[in-house]
PDB file with SEQRES, HELIX, SHEET and CRYST1 records, atoms N, CA, C and O in Angstrom:
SEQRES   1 A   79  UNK UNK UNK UNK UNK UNK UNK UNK UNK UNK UNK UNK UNK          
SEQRES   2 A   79  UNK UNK UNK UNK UNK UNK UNK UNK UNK UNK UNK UNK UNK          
SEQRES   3 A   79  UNK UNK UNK UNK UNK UNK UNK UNK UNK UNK UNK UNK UNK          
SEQRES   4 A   79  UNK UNK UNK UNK UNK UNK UNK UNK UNK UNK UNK UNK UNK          
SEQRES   5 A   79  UNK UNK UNK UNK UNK UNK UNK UNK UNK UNK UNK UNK UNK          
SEQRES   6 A   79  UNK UNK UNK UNK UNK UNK UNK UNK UNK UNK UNK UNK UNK          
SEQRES   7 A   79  UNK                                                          
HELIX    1 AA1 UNK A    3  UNK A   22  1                                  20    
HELIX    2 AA2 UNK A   43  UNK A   46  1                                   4    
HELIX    3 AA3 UNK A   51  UNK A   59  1                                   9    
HELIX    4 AA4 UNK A   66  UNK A   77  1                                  12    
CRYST1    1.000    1.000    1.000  90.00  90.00  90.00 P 1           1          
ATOM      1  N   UNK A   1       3.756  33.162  74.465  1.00  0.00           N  
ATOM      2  CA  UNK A   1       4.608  32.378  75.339  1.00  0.00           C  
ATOM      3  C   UNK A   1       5.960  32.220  74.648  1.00  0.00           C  
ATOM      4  O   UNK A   1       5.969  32.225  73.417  1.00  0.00           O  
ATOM      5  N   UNK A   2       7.346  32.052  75.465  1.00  0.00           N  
ATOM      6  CA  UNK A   2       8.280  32.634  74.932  1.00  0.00           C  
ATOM      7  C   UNK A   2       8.893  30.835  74.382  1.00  0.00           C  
ATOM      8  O   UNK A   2       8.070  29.984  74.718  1.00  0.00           O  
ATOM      9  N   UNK A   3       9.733  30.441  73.884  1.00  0.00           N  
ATOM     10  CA  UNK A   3      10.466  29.089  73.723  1.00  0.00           C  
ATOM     11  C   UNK A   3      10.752  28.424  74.989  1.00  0.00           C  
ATOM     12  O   UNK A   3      10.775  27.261  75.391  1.00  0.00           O  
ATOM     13  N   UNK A   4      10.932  29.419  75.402  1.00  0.00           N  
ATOM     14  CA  UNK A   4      11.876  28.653  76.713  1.00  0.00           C  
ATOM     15  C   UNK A   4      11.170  28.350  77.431  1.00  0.00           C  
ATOM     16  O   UNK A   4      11.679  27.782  78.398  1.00  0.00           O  
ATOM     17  N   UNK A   5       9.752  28.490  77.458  1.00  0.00           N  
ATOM     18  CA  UNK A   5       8.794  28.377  78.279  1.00  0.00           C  
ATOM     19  C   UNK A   5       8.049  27.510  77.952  1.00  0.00           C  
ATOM     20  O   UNK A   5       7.447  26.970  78.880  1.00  0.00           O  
ATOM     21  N   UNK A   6       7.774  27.019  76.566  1.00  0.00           N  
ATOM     22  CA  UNK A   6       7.206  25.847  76.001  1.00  0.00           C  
ATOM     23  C   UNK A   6       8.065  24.838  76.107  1.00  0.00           C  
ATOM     24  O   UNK A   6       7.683  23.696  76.361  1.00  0.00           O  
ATOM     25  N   UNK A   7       9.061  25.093  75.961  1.00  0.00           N  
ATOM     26  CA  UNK A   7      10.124  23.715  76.112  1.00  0.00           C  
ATOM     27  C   UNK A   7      10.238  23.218  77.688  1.00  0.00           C  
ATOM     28  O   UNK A   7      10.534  22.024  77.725  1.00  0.00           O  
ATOM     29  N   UNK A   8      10.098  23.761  78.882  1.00  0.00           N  
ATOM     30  CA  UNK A   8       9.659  23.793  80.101  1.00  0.00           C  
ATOM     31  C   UNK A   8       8.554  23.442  80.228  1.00  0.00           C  
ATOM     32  O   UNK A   8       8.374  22.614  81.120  1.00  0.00           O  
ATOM     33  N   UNK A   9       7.819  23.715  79.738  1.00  0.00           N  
ATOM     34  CA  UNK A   9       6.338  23.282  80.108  1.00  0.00           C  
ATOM     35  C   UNK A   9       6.043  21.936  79.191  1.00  0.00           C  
ATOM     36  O   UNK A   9       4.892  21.537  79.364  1.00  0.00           O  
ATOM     37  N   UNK A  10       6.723  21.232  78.362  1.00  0.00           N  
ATOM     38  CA  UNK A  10       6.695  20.367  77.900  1.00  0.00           C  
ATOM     39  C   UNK A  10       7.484  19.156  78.539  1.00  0.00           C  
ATOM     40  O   UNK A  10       7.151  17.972  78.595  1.00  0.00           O  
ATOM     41  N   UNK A  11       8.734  19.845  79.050  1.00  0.00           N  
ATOM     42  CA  UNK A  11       9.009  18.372  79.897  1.00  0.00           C  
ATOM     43  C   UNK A  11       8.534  18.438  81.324  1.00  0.00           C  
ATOM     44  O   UNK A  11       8.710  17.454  82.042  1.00  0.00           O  
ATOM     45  N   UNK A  12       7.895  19.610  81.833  1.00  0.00           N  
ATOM     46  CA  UNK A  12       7.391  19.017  83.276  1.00  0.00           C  
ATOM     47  C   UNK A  12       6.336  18.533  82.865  1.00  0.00           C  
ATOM     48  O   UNK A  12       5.710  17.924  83.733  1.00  0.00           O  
ATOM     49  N   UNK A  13       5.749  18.571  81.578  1.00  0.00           N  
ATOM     50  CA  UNK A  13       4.373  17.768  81.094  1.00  0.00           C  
ATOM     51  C   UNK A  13       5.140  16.119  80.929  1.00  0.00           C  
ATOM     52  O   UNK A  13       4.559  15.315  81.658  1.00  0.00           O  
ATOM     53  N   UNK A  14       5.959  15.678  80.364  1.00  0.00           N  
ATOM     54  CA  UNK A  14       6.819  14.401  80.415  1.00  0.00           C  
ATOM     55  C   UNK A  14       7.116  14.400  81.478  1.00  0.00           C  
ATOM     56  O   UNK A  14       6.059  14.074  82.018  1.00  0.00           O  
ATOM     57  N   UNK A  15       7.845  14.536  82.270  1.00  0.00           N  
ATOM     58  CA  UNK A  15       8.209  14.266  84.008  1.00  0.00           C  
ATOM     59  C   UNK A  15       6.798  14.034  84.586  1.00  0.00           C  
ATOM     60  O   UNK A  15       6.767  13.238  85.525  1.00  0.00           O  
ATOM     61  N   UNK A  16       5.664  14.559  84.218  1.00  0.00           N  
ATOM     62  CA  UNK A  16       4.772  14.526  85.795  1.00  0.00           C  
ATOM     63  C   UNK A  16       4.126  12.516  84.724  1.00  0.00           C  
ATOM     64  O   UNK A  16       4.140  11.394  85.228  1.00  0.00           O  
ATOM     65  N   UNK A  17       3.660  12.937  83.179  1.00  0.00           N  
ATOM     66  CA  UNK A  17       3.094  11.406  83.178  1.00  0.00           C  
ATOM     67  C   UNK A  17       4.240  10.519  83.117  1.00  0.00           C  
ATOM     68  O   UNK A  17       3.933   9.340  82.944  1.00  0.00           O  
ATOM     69  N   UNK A  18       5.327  10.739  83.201  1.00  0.00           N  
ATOM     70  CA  UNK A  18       6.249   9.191  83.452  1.00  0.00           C  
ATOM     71  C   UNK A  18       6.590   9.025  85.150  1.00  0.00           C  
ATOM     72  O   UNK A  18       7.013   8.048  85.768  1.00  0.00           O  
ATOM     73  N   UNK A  19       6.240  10.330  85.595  1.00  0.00           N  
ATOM     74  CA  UNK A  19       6.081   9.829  87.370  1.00  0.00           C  
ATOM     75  C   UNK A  19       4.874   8.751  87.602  1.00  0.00           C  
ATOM     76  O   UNK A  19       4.946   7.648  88.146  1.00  0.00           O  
ATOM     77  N   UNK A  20       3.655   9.456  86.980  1.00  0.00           N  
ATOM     78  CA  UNK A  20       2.533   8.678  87.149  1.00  0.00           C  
ATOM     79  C   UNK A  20       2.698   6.990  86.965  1.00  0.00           C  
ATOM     80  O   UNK A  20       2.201   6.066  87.610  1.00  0.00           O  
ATOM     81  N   UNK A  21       3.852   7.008  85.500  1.00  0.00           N  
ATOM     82  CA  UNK A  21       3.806   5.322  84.969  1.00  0.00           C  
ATOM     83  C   UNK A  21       4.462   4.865  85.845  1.00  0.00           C  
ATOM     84  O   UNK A  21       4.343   3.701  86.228  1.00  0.00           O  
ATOM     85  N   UNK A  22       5.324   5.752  86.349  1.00  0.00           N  
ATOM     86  CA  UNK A  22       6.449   5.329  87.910  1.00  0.00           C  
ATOM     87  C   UNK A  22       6.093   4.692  89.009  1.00  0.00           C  
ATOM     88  O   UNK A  22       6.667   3.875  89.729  1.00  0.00           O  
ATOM     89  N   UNK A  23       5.046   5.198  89.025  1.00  0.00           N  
ATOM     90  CA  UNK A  23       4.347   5.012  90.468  1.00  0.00           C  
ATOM     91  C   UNK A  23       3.237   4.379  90.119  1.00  0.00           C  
ATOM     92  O   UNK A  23       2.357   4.657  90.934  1.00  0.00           O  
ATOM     93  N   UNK A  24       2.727   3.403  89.000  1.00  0.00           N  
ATOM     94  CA  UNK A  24       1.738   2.719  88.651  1.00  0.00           C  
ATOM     95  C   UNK A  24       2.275   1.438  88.525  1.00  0.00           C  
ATOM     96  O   UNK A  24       1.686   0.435  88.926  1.00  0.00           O  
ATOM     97  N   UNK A  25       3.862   1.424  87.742  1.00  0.00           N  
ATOM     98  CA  UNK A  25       4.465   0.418  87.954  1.00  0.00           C  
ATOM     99  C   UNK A  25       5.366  -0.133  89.361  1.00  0.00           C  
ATOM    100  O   UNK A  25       5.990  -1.192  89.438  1.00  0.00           O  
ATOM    101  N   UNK A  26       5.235   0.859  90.361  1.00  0.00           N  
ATOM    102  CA  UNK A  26       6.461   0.341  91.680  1.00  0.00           C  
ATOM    103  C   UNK A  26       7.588   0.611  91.532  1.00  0.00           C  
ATOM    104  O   UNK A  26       8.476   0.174  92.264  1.00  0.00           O  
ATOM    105  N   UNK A  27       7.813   1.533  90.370  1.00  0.00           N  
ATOM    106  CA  UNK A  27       9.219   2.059  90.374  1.00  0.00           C  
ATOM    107  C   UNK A  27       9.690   2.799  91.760  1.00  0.00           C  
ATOM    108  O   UNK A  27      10.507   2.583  92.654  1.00  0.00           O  
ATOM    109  N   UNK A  28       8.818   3.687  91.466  1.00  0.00           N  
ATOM    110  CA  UNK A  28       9.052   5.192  92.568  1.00  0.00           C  
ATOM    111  C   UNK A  28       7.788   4.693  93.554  1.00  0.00           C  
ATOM    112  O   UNK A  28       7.048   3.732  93.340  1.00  0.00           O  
ATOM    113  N   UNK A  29       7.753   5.550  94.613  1.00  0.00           N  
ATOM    114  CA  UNK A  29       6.873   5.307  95.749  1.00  0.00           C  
ATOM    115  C   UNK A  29       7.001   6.868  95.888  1.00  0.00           C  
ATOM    116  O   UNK A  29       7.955   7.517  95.458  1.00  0.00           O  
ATOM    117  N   UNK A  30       5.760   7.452  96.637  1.00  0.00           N  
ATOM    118  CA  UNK A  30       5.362   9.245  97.022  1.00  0.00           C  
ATOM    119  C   UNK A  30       5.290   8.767  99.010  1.00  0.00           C  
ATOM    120  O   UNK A  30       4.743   8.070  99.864  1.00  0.00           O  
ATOM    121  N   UNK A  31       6.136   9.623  98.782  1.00  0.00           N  
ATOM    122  CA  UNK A  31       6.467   9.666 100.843  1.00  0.00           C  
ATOM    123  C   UNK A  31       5.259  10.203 101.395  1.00  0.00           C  
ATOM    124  O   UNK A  31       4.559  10.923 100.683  1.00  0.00           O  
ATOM    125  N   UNK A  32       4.996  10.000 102.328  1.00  0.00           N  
ATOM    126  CA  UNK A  32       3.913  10.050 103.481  1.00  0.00           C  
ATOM    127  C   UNK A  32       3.078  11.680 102.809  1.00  0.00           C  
ATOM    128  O   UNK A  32       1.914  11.923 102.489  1.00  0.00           O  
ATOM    129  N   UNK A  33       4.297  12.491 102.819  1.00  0.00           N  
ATOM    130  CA  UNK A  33       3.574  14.274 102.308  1.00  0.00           C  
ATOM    131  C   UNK A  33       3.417  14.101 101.292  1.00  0.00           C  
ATOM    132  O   UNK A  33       3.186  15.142 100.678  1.00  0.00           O  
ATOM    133  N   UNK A  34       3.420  12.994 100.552  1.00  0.00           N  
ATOM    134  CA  UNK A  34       3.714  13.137  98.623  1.00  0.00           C  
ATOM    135  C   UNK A  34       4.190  14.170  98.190  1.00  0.00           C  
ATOM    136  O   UNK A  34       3.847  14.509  97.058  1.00  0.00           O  
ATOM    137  N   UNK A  35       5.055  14.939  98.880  1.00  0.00           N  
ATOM    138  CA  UNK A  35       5.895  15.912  98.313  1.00  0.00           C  
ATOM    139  C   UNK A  35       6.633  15.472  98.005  1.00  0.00           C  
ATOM    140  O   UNK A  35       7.134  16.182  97.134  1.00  0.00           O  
ATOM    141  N   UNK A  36       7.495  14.097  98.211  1.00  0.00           N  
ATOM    142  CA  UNK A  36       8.599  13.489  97.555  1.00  0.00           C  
ATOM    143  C   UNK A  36       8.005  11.696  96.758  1.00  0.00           C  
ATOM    144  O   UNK A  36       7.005  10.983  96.837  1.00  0.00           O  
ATOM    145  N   UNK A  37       9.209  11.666  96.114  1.00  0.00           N  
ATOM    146  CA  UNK A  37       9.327  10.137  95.220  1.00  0.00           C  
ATOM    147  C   UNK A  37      10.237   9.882  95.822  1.00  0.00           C  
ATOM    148  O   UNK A  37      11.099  10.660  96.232  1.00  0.00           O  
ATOM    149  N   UNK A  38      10.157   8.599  95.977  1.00  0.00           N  
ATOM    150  CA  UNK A  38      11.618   7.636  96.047  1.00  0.00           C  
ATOM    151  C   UNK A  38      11.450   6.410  94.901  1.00  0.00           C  
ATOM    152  O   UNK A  38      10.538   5.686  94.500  1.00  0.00           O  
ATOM    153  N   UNK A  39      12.796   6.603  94.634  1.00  0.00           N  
ATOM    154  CA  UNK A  39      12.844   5.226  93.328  1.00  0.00           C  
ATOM    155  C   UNK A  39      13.043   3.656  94.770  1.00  0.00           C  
ATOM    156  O   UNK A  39      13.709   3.827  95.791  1.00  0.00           O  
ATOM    157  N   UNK A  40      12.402   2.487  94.493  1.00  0.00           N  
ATOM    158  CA  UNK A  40      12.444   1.499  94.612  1.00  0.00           C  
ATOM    159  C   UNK A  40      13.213   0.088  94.656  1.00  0.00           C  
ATOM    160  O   UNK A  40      13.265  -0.946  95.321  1.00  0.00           O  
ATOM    161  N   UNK A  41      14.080   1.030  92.915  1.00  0.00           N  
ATOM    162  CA  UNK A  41      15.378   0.072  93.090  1.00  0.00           C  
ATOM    163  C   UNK A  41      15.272  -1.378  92.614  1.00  0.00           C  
ATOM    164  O   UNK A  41      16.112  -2.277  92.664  1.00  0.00           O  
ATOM    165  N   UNK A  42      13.912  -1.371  92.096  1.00  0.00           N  
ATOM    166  CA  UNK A  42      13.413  -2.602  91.619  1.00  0.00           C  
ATOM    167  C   UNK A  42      13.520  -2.796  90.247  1.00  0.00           C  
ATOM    168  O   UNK A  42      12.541  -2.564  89.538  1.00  0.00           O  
ATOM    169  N   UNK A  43      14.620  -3.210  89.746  1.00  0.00           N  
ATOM    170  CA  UNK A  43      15.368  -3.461  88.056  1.00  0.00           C  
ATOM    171  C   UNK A  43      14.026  -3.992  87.406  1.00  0.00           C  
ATOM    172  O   UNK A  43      13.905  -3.652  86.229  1.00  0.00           O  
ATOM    173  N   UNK A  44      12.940  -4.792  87.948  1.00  0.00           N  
ATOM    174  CA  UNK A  44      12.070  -5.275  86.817  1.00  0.00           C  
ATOM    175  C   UNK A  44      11.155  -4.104  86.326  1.00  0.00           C  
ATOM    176  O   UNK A  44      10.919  -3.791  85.159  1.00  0.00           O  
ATOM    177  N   UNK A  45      10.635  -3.453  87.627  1.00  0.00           N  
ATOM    178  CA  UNK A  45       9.734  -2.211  87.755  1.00  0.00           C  
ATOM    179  C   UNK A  45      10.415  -1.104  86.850  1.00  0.00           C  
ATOM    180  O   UNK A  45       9.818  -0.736  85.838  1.00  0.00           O  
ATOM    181  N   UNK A  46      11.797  -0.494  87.220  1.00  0.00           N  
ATOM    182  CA  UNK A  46      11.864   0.341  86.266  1.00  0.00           C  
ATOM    183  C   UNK A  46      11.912   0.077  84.656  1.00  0.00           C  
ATOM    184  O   UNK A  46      11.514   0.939  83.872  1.00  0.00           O  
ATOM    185  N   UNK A  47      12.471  -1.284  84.186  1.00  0.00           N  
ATOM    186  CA  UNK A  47      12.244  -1.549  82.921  1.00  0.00           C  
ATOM    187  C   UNK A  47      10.854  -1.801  82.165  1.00  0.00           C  
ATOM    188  O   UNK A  47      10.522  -2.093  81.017  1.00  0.00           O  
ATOM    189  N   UNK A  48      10.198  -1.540  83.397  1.00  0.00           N  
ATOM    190  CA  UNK A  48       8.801  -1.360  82.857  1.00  0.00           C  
ATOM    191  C   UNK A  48       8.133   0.026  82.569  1.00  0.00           C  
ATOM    192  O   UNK A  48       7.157   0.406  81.921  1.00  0.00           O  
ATOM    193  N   UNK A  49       8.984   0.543  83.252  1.00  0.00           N  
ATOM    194  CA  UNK A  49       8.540   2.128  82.935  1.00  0.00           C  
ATOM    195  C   UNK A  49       9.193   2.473  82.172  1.00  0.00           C  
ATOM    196  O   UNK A  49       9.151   3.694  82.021  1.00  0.00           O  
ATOM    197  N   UNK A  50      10.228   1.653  81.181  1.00  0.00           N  
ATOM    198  CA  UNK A  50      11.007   2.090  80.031  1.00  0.00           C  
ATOM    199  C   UNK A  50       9.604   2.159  78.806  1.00  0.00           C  
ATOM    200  O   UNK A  50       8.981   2.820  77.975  1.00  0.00           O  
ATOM    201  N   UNK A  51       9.780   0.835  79.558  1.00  0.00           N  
ATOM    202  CA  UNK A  51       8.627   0.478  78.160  1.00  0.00           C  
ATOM    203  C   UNK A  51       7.287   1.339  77.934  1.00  0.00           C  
ATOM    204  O   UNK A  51       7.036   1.968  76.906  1.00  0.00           O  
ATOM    205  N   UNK A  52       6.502   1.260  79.031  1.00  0.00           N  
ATOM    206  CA  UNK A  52       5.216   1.924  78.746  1.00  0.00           C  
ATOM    207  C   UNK A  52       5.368   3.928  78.631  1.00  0.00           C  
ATOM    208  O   UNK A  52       4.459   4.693  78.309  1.00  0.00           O  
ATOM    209  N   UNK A  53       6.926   4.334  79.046  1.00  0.00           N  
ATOM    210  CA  UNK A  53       6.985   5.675  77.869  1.00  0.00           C  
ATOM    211  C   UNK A  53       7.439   5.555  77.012  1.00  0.00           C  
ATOM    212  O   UNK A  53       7.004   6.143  76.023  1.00  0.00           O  
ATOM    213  N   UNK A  54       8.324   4.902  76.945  1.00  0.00           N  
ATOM    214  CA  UNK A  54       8.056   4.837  75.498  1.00  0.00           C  
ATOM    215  C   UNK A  54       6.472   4.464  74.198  1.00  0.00           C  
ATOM    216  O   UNK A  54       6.338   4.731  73.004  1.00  0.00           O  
ATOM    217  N   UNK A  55       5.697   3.873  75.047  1.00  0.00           N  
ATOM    218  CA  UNK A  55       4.896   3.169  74.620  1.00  0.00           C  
ATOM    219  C   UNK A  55       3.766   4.185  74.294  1.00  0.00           C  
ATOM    220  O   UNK A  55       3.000   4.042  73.341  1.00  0.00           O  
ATOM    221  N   UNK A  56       3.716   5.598  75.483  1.00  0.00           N  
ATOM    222  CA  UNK A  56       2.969   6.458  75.698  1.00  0.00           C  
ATOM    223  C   UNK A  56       3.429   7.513  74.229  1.00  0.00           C  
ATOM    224  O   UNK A  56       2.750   8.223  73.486  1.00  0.00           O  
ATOM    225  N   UNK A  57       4.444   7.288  74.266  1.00  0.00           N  
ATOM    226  CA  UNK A  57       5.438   8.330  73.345  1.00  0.00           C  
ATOM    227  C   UNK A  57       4.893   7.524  71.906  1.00  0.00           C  
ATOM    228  O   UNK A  57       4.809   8.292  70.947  1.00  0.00           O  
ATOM    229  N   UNK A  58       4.645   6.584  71.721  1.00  0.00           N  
ATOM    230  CA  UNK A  58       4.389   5.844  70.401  1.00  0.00           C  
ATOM    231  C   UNK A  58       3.074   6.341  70.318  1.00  0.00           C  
ATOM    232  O   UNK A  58       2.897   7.067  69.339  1.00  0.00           O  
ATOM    233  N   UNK A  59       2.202   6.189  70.971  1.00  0.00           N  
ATOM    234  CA  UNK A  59       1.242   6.858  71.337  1.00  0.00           C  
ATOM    235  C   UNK A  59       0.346   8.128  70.895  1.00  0.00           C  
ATOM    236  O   UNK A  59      -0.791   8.085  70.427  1.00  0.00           O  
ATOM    237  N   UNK A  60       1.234   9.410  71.190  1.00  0.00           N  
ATOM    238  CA  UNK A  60       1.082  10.195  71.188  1.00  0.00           C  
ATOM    239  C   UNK A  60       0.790  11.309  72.074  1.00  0.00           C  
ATOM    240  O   UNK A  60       0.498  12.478  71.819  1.00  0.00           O  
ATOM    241  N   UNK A  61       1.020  10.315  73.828  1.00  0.00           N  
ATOM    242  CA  UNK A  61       0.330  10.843  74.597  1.00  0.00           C  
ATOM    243  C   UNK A  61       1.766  11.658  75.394  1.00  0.00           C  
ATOM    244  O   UNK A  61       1.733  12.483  76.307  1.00  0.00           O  
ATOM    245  N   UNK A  62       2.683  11.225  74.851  1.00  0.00           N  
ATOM    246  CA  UNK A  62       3.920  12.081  75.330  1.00  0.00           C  
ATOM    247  C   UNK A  62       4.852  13.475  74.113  1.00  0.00           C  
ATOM    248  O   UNK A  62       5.409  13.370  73.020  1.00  0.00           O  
ATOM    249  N   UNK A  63       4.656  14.378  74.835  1.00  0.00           N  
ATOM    250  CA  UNK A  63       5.854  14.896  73.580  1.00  0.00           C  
ATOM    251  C   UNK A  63       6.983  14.714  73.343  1.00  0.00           C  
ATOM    252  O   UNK A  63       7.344  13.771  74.048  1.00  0.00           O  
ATOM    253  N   UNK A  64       7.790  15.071  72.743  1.00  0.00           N  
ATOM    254  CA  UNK A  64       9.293  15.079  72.747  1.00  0.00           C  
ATOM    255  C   UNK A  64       9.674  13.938  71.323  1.00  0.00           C  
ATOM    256  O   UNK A  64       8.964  13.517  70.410  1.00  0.00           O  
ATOM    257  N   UNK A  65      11.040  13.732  71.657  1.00  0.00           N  
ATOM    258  CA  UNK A  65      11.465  12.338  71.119  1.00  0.00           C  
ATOM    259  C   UNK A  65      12.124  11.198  71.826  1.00  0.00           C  
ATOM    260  O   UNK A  65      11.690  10.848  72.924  1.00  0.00           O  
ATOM    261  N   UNK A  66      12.851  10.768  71.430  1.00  0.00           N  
ATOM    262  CA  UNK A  66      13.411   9.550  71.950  1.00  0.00           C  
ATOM    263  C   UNK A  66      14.470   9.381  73.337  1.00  0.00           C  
ATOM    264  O   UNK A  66      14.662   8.644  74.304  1.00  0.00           O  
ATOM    265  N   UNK A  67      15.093  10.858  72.553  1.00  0.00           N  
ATOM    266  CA  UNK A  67      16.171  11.197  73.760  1.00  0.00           C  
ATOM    267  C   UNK A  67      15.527  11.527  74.826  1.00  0.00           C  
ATOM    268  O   UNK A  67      15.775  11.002  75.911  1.00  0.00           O  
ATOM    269  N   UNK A  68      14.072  12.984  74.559  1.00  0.00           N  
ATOM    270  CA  UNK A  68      13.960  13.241  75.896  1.00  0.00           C  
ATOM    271  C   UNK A  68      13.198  12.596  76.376  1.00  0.00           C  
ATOM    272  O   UNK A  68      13.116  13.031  77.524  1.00  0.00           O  
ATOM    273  N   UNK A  69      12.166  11.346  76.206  1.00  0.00           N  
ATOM    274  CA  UNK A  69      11.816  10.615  76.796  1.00  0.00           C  
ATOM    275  C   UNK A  69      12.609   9.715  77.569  1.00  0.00           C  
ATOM    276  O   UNK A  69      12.268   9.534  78.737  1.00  0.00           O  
ATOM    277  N   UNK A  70      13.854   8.974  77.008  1.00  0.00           N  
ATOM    278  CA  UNK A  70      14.928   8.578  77.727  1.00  0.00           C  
ATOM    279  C   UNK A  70      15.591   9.102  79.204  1.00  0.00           C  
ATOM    280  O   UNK A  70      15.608   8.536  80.297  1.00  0.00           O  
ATOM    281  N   UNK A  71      16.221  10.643  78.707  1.00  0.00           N  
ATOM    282  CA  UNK A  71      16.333  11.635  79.984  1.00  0.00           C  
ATOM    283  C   UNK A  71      15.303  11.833  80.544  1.00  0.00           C  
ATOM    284  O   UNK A  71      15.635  12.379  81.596  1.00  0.00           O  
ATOM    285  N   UNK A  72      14.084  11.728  80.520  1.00  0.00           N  
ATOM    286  CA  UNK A  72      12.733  12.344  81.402  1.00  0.00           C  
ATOM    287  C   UNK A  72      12.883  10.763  82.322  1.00  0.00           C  
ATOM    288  O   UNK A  72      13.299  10.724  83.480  1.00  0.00           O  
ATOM    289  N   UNK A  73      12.539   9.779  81.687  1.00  0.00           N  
ATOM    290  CA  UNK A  73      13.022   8.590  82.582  1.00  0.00           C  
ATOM    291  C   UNK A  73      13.905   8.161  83.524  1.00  0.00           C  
ATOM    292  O   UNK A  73      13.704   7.732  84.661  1.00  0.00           O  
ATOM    293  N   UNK A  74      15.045   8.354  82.823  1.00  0.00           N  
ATOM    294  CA  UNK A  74      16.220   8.855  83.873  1.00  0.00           C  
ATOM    295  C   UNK A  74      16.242   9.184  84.837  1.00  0.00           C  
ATOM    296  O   UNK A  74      16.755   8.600  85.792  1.00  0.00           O  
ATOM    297  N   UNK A  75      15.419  10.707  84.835  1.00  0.00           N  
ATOM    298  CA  UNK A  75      15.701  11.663  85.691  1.00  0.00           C  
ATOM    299  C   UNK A  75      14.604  11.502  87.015  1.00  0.00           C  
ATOM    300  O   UNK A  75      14.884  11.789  88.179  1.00  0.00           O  
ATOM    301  N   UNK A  76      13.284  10.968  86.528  1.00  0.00           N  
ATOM    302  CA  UNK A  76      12.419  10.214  87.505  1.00  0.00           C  
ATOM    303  C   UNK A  76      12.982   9.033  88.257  1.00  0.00           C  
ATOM    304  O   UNK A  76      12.842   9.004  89.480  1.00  0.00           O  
ATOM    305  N   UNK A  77      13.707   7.901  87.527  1.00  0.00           N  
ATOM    306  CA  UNK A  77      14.175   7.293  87.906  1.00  0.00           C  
ATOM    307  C   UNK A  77      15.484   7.412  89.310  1.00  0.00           C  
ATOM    308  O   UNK A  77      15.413   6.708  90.317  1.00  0.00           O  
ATOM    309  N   UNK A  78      16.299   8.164  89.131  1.00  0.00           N  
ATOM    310  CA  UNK A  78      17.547   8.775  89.555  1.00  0.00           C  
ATOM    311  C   UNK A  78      17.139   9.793  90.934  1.00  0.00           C  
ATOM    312  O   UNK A  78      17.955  10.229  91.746  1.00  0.00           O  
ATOM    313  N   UNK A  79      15.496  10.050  90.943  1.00  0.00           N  
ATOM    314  CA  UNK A  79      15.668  10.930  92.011  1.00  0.00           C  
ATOM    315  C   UNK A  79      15.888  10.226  93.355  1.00  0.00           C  
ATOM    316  O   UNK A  79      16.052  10.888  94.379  1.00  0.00           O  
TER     317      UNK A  79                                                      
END                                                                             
């Protein structure tokens, strides 16, 4: 497997479990097809999904580091 392909397959592995914490905490909501997320907009909810990836990331259950756990959040967040 080539780099570029592990590094891809590592953050859609971070994107799909910080969707999950997303949508466990009320951040995001999955539309009727669950083909889509919508963020919520709810400032307490997403600072909760700060916490528990990071928390996952302390863990061990996330890869990356700090930053891309940050941007993987973000970017769930933001859709």
């Amino acid at each position: 497997m080539s780099t570029a392909n592990t590094v891809y397959d590592e953050h859609e592995g971070r994107l799909a479990t910080i969707t999950t914490i997303a949508i466990e905490a009320k951040a995001v909501t999955r539309s009727g097809s669950k083909a889509e997320i919508n963020p919520t907009n709810d400032q307490d909810a997403e600072k909760l999904v700060y916490a528990r990836a990071f928390q996952a990331w302390a863990e061990g259950r996330i890869d990356g580091n700090a930053e891309d756990i940050f941007e993987a959040v973000q970017e769930i967040l933001e859709i």
